[in-house]
MOPAC internal coordinates of N, CA, C and O (Angstrom, degrees):
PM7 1SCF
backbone

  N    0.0000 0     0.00 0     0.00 0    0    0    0
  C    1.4518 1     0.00 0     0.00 0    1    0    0
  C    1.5263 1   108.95 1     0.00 0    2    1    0
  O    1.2310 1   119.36 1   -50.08 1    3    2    1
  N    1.6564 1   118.83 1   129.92 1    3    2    1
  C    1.4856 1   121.61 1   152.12 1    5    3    2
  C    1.3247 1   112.85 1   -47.10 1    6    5    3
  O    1.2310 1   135.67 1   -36.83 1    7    6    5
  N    1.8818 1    87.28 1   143.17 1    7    6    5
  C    1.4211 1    98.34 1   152.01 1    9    7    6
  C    1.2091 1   135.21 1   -35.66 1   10    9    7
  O    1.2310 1   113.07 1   -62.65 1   11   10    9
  N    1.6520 1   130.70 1   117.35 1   11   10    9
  C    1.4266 1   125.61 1   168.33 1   13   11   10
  C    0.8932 1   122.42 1   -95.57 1   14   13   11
  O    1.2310 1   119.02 1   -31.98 1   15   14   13
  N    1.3726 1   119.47 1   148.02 1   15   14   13
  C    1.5016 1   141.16 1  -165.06 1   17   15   14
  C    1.7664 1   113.10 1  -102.60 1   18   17   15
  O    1.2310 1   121.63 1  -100.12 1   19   18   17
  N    1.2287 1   114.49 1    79.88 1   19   18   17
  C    1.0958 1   133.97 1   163.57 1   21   19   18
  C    1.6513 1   134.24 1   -72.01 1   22   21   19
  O    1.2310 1   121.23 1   -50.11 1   23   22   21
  N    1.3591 1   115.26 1   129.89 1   23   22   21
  C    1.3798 1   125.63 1  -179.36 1   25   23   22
  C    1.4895 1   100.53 1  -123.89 1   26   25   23
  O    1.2310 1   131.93 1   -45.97 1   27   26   25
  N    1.7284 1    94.57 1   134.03 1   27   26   25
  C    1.4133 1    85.01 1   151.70 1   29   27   26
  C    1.8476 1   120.99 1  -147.80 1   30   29   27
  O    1.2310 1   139.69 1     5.27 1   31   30   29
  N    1.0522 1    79.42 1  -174.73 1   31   30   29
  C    1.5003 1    91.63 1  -155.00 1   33   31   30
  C    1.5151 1   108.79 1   -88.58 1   34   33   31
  O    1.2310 1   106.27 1   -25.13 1   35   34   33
  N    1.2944 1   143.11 1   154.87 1   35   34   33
  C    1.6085 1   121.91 1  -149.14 1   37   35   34
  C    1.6988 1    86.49 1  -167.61 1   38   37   35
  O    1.2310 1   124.65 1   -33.76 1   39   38   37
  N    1.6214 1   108.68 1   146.24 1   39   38   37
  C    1.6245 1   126.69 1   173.06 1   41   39   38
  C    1.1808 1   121.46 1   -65.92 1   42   41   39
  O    1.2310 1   118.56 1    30.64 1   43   42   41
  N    1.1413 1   120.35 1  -149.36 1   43   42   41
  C    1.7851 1   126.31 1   175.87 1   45   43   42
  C    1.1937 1    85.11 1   -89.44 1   46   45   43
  O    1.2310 1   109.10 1   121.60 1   47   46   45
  N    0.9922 1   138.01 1   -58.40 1   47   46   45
  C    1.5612 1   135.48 1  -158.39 1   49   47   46
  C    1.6987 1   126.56 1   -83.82 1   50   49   47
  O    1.2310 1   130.39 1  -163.47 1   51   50   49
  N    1.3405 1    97.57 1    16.53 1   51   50   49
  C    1.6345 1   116.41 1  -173.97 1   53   51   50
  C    1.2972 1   121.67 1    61.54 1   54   53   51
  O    1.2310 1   121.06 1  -162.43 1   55   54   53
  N    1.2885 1   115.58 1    17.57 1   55   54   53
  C    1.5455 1   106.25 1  -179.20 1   57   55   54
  C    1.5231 1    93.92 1   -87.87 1   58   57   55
  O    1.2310 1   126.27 1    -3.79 1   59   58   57
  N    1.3956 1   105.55 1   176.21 1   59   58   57
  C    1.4756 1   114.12 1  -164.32 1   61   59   58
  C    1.6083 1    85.29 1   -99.26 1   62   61   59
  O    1.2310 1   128.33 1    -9.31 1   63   62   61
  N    1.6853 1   101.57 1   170.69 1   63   62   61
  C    1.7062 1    88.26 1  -163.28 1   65   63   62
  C    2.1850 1    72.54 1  -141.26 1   66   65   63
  O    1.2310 1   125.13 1   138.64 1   67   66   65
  N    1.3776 1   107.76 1   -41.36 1   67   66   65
  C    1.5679 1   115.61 1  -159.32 1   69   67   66
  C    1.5107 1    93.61 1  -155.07 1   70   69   67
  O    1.2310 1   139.03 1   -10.07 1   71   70   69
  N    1.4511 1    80.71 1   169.93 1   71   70   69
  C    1.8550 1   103.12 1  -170.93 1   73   71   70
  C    1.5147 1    89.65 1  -141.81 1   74   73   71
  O    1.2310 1   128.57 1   -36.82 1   75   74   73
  N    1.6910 1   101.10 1   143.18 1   75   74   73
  C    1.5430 1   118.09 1   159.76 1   77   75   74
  C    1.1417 1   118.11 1  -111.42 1   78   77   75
  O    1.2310 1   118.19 1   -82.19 1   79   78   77
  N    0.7795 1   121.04 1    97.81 1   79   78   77
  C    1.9372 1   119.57 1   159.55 1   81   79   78
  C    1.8130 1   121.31 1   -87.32 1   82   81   79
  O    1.2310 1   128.06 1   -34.42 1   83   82   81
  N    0.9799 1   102.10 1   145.58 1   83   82   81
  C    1.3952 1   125.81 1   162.47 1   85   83   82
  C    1.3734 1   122.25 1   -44.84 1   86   85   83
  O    1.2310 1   124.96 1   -76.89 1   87   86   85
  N    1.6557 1   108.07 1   103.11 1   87   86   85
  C    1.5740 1   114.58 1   171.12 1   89   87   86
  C    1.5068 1   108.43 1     2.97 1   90   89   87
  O    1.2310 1   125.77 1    90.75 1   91   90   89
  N    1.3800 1   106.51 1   -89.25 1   91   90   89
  C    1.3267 1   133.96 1  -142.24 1   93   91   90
  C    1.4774 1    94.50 1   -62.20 1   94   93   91
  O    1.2310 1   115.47 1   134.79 1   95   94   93
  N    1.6113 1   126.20 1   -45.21 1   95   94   93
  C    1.4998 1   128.68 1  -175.65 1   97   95   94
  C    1.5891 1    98.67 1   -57.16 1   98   97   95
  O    1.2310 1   114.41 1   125.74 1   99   98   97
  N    1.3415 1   128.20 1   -54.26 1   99   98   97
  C    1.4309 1   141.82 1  -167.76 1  101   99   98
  C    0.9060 1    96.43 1   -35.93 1  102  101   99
  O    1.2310 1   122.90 1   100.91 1  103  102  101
  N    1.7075 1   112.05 1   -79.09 1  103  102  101
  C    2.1369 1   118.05 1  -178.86 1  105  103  102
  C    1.0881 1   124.63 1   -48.30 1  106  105  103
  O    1.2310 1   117.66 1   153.56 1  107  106  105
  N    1.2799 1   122.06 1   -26.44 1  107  106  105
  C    1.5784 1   129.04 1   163.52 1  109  107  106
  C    1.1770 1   116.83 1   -74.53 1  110  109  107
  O    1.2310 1   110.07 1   139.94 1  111  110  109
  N    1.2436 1   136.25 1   -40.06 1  111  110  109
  C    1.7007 1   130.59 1   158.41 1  113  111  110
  C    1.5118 1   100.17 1   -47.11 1  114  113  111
  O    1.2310 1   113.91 1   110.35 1  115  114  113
  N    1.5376 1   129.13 1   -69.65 1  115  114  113
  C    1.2994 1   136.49 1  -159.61 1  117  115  114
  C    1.8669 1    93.58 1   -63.86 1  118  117  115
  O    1.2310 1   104.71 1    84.21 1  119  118  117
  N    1.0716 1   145.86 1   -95.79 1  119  118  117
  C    1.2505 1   105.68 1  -167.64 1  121  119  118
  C    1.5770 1   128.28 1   -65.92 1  122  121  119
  O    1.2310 1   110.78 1  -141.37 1  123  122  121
  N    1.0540 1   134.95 1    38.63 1  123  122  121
  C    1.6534 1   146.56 1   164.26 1  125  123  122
  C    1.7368 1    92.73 1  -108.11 1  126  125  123
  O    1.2310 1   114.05 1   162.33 1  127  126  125
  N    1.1676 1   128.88 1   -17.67 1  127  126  125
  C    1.7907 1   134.60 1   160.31 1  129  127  126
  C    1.2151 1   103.73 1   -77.46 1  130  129  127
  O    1.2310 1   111.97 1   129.32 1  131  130  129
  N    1.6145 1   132.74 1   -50.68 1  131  130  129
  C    1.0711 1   113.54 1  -165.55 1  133  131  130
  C    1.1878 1   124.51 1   -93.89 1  134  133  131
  O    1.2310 1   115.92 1   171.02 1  135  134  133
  N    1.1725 1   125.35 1    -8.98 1  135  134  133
  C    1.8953 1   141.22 1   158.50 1  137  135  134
  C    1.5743 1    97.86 1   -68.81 1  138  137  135
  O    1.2310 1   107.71 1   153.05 1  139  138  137
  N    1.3433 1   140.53 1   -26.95 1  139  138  137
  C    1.3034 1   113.62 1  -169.42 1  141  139  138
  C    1.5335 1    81.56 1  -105.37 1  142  141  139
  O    1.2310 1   104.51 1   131.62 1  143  142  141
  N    1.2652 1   146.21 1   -48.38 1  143  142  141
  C    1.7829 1   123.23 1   173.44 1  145  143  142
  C    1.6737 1   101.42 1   -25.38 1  146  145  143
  O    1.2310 1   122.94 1   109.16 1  147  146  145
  N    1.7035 1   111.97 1   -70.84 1  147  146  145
  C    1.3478 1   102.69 1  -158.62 1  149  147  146
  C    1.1925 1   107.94 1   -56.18 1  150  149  147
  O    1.2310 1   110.58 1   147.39 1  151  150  149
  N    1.6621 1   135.32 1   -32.61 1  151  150  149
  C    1.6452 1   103.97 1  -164.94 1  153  151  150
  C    1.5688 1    90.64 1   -93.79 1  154  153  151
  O    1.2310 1   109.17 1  -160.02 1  155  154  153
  N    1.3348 1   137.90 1    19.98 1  155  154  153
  C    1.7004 1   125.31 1   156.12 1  157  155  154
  C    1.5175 1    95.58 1   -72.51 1  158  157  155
  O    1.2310 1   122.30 1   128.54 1  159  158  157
  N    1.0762 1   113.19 1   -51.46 1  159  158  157
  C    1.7158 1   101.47 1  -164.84 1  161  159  158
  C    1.4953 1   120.95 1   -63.01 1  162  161  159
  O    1.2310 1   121.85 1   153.28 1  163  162  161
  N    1.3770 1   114.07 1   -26.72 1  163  162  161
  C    1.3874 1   137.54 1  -167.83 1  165  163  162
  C    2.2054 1    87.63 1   -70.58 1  166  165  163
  O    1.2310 1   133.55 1   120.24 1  167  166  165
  N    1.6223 1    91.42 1   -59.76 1  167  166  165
  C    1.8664 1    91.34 1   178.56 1  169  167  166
  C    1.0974 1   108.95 1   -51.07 1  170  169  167
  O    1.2310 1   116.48 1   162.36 1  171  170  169
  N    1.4134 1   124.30 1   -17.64 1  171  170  169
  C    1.4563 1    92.49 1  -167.26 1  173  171  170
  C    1.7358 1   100.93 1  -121.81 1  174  173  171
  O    1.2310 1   117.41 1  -175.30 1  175  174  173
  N    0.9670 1   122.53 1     4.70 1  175  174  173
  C    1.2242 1   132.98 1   127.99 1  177  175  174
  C    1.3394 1   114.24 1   -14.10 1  178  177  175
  O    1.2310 1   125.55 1    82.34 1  179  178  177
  N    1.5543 1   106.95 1   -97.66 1  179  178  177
  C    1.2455 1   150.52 1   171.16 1  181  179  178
  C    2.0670 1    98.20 1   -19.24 1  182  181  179
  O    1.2310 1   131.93 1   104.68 1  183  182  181
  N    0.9754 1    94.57 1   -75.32 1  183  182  181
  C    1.6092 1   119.62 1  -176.80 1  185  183  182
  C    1.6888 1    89.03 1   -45.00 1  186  185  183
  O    1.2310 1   116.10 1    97.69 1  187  186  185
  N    1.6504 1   125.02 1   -82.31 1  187  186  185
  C    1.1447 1   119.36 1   171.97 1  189  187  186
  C    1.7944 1   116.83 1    -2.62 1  190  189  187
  O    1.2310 1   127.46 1    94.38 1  191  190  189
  N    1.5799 1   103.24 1   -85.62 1  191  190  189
  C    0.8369 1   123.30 1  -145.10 1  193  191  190
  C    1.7434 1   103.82 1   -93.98 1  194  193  191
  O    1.2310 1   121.61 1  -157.37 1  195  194  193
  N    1.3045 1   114.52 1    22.63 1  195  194  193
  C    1.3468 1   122.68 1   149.84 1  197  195  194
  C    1.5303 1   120.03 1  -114.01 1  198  197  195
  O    1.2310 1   120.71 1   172.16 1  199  198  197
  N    1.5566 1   116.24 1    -7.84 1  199  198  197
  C    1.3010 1   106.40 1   166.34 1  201  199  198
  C    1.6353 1   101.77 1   -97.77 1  202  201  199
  O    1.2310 1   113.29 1  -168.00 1  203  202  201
  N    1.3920 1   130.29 1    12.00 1  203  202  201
  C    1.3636 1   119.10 1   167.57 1  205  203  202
  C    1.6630 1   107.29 1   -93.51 1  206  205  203
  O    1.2310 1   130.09 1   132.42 1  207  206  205
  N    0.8413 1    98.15 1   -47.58 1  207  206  205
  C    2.0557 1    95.00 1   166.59 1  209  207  206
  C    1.5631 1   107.84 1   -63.65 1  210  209  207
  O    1.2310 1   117.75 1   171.10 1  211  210  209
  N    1.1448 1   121.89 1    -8.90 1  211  210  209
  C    1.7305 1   116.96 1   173.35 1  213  211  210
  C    1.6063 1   100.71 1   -86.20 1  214  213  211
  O    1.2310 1   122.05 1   142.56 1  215  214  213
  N    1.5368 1   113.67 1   -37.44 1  215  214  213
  C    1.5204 1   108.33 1  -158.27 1  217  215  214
  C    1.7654 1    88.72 1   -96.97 1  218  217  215
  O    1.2310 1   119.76 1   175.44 1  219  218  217
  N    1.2773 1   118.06 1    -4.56 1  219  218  217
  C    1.4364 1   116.23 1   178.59 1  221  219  218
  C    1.9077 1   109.60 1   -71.14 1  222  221  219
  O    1.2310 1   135.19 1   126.55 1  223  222  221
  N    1.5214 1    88.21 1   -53.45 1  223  222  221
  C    1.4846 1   111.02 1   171.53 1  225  223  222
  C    1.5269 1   118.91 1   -30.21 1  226  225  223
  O    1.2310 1   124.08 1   127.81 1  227  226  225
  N    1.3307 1   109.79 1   -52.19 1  227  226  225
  C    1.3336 1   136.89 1  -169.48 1  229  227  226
  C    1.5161 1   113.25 1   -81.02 1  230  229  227
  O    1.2310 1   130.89 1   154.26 1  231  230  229
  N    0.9031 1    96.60 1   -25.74 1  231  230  229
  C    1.5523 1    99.98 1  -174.88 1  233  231  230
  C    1.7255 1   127.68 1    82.40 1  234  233  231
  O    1.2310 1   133.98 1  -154.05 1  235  234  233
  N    1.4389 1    90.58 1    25.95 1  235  234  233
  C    1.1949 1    85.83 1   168.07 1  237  235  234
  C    1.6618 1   125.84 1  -117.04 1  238  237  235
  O    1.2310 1   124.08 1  -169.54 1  239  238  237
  N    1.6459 1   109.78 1    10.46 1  239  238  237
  C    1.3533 1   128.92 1   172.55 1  241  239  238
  C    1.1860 1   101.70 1  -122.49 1  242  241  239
  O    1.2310 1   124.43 1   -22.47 1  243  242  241
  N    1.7135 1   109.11 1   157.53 1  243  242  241
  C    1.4843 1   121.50 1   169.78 1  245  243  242
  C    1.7669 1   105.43 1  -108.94 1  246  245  243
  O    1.2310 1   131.73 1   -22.41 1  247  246  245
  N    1.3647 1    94.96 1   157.59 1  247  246  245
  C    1.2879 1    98.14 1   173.78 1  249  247  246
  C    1.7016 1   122.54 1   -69.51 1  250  249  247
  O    1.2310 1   111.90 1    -6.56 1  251  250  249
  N    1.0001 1   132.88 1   173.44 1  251  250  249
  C    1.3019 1   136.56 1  -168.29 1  253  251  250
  C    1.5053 1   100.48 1  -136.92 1  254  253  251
  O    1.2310 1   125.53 1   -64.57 1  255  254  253
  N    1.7335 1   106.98 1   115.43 1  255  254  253
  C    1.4888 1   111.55 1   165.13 1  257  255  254
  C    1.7453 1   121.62 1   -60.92 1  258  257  255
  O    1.2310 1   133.79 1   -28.01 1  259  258  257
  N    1.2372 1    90.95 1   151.99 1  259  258  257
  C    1.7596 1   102.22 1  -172.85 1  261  259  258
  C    1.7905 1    95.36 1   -65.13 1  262  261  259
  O    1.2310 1   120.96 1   157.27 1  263  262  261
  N    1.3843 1   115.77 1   -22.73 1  263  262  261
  C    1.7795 1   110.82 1   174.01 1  265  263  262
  C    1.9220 1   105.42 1   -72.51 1  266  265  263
  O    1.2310 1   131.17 1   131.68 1  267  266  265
  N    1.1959 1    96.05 1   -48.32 1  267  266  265
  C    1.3060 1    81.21 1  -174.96 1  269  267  266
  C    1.1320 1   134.79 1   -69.60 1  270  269  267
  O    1.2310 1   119.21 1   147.80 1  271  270  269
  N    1.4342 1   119.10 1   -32.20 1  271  270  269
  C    1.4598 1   136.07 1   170.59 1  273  271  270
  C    1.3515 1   112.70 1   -63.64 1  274  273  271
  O    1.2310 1   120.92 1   160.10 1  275  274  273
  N    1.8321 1   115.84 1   -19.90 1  275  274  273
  C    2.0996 1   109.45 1   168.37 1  277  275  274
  C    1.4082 1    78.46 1   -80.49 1  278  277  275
  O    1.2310 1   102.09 1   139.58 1  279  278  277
  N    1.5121 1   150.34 1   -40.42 1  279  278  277
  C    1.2853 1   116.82 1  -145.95 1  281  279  278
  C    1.8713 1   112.41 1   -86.29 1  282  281  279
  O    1.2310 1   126.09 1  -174.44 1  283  282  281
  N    1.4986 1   105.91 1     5.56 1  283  282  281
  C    1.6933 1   113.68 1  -159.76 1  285  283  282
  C    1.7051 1    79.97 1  -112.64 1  286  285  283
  O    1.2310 1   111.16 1   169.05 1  287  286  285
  N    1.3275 1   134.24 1   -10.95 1  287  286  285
  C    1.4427 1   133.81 1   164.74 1  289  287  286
  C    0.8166 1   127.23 1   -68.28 1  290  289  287
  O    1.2310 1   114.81 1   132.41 1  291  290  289
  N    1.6889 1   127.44 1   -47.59 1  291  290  289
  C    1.0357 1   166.77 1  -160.04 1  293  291  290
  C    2.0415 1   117.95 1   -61.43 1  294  293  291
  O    1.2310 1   120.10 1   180.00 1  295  294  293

């Protein structure tokens, strides 16, 4: 992503209070948010479902049929 061009908006006393950005920069932050949500969820997915083949390993999980797991989708 380009540099964005930010303004902001400030009190009597110069502290900054708000920021304006540019339409177009806005929607481009908001999906550059929503591609990095999806691949957080995907990691932790991932993470999930490598400590269940660890605790599978071990013997302290059972496997899960391909019926039951459409029916826990479902």
């Amino acid at each position: 992503m380009d540099a964005v061009n930010l303004k902001y908006l400030t009190d009597e006393n110069g502290e900054r209070t708000a920021v304006v950005i540019q339409m177009s920069d806005w929607l481009a932050i908001q999906e550059e948010l929503s591609l990095v949500r999806q691949q957080e969820s995907i990691k932790q997915q991932l993470i999930s479902g490598f400590a269940d083949v660890k605790l599978y390993k071990s013997g302290a999980k059972e496997l899960m049929t391909l019926e039951d797991c459409l029916k826990n989708e479902l």
